[in-house]
C-alpha positions as CSV (number, residue, x, y, z in Angstrom):
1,X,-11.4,-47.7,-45.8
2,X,-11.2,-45.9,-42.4
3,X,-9.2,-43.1,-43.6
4,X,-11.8,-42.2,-47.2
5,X,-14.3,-42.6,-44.5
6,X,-13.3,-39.9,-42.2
7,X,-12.0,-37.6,-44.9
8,X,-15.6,-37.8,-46.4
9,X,-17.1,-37.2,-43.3
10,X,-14.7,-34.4,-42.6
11,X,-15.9,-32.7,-46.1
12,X,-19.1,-33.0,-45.8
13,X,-19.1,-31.1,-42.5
14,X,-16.9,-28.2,-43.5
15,X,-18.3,-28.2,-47.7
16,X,-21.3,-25.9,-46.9
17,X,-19.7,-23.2,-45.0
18,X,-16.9,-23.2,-48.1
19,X,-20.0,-22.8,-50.9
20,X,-21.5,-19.6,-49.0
21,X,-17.8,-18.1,-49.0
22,X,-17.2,-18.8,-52.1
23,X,-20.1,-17.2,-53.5
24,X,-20.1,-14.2,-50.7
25,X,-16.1,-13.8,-52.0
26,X,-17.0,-13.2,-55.5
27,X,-19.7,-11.2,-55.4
28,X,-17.5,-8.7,-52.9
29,X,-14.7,-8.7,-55.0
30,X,-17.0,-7.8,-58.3
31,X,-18.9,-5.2,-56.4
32,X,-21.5,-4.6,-59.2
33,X,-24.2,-7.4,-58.7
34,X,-27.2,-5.8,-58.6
35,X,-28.8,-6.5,-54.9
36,X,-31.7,-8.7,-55.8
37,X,-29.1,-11.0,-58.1
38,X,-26.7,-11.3,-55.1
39,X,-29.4,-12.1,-52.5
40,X,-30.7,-14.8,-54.9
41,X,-26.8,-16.2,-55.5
42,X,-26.3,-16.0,-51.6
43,X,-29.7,-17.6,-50.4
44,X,-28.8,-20.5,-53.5
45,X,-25.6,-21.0,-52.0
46,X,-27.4,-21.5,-48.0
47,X,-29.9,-23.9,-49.6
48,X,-27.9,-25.9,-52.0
49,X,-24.7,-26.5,-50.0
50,X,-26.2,-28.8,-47.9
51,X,-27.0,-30.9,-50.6
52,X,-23.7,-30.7,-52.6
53,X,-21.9,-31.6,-49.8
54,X,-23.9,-35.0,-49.1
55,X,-23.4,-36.0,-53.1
56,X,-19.6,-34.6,-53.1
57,X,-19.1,-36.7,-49.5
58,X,-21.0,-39.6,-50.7
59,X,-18.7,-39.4,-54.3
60,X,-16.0,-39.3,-51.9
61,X,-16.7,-42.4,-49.7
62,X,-17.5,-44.2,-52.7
63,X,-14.2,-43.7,-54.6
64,X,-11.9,-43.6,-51.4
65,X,-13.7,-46.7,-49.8
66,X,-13.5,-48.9,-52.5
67,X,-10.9,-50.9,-53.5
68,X,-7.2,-49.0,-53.8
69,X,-6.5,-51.2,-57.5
70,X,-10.0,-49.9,-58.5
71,X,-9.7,-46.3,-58.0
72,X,-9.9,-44.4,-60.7
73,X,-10.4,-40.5,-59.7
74,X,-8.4,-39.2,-56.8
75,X,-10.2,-36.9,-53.8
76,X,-9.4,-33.7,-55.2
77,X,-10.5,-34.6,-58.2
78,X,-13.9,-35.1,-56.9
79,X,-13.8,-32.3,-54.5
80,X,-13.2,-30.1,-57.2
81,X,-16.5,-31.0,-58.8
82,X,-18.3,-28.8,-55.5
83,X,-17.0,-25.8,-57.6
84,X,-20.2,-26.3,-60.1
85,X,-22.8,-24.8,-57.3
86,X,-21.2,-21.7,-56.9
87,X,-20.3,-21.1,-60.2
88,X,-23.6,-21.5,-61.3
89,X,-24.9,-19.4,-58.6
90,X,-22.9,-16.4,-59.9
91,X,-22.8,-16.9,-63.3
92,X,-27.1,-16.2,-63.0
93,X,-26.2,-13.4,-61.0
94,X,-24.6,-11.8,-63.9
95,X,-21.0,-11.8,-62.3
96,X,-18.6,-12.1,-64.7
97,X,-15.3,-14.7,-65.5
98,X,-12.1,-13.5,-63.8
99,X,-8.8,-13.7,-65.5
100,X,-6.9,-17.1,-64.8
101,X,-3.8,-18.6,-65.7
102,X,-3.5,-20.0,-69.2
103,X,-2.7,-23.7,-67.6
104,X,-5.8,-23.4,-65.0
105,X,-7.9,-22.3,-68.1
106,X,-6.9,-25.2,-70.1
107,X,-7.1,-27.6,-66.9
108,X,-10.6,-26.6,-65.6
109,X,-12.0,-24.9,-68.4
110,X,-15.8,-24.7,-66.4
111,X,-14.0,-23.3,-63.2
112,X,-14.8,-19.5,-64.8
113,X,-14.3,-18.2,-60.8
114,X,-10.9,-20.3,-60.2
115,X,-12.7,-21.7,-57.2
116,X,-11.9,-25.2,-57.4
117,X,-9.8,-26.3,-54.3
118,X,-6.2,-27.3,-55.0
119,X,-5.7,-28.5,-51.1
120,X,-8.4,-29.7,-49.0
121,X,-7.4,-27.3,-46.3
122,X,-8.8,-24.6,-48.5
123,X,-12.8,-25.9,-47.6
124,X,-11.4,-23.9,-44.1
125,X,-10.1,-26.5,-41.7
126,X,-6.4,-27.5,-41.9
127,X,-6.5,-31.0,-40.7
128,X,-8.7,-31.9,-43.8
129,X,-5.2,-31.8,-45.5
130,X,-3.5,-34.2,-42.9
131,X,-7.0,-37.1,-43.7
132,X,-6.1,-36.7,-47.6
133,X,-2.3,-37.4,-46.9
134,X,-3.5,-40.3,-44.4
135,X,-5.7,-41.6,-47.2
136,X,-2.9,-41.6,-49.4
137,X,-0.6,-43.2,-47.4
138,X,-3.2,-45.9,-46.3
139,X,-4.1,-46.6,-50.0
140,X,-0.2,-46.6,-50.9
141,X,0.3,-49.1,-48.0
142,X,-2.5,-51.4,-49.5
143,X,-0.8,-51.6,-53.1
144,X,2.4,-52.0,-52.0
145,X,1.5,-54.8,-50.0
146,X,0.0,-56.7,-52.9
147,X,2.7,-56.3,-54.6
148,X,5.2,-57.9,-52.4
């Protein structure tokens, strides 16, 4: 319980700063948004982060705090949801899908920017990988004790 705790807290501190990137990433690499588009996308991804990262932190405290048998989506998985915000942000700023790999395509067919985390670390602050692997190992503890 301790450990979903902190790694939700730990998210929703460092979740806003990753949306603004995100979104500021993108529209660099495209280079064609028209100004007014991008300011809109950018000033979106300011005032919704905050937001997204108190629904994505509270998704994550609920799921990681509850009971280990009951569990049925892991922390990435609901970490990768926070891809949604920016993805909307740029798709209505006219930037277009980039190429991905056939597997991510087929995995994540809504992640059109391939902006979904893979490691927690990638929201900008390494230890967030080191609360995931101590919520692991805490919830792997818990089962393994039940079952003798």
């Amino acid at each position: 319980r301790a450990a979903g705790e902190a790694l939700a807290e730990a998210v929703a501190a460092a979740l806003p700063a990753w949306v603004e990137a995100s979104v500021d990433r993108v529209l660099v690499a495209w280079g064609r948004a028209d100004p007014a588009a991008a300011a809109r996308a950018r000033r979106g991804a300011r005032l919704g982060a905050p937001a997204l990262a108190a629904r994505v932190a509270a998704e994550l405290r609920a799921e990681c705090t509850a009971d280990p048998g009951r569990q049925r989506r892991t922390p990435l998985q609901i970490l990768a949801g926070a891809a949604a915000l920016p993805t909307e942000l740029l798709e209505r700023a006219g930037v277009p899908p980039v190429r991905r790999d056939p597997f991510d395509e087929r995995v994540r067919p809504d992640d059109r920017y391939d902006l979904a985390p893979r490691r927690f670390s990638e929201l900008g602050d390494p230890a967030l990988d080191r609360l995931a692997v101590a919520w692991g190992a805490a919830k792997a503890a818990v089962l393994r004790r039940r079952r003798g």
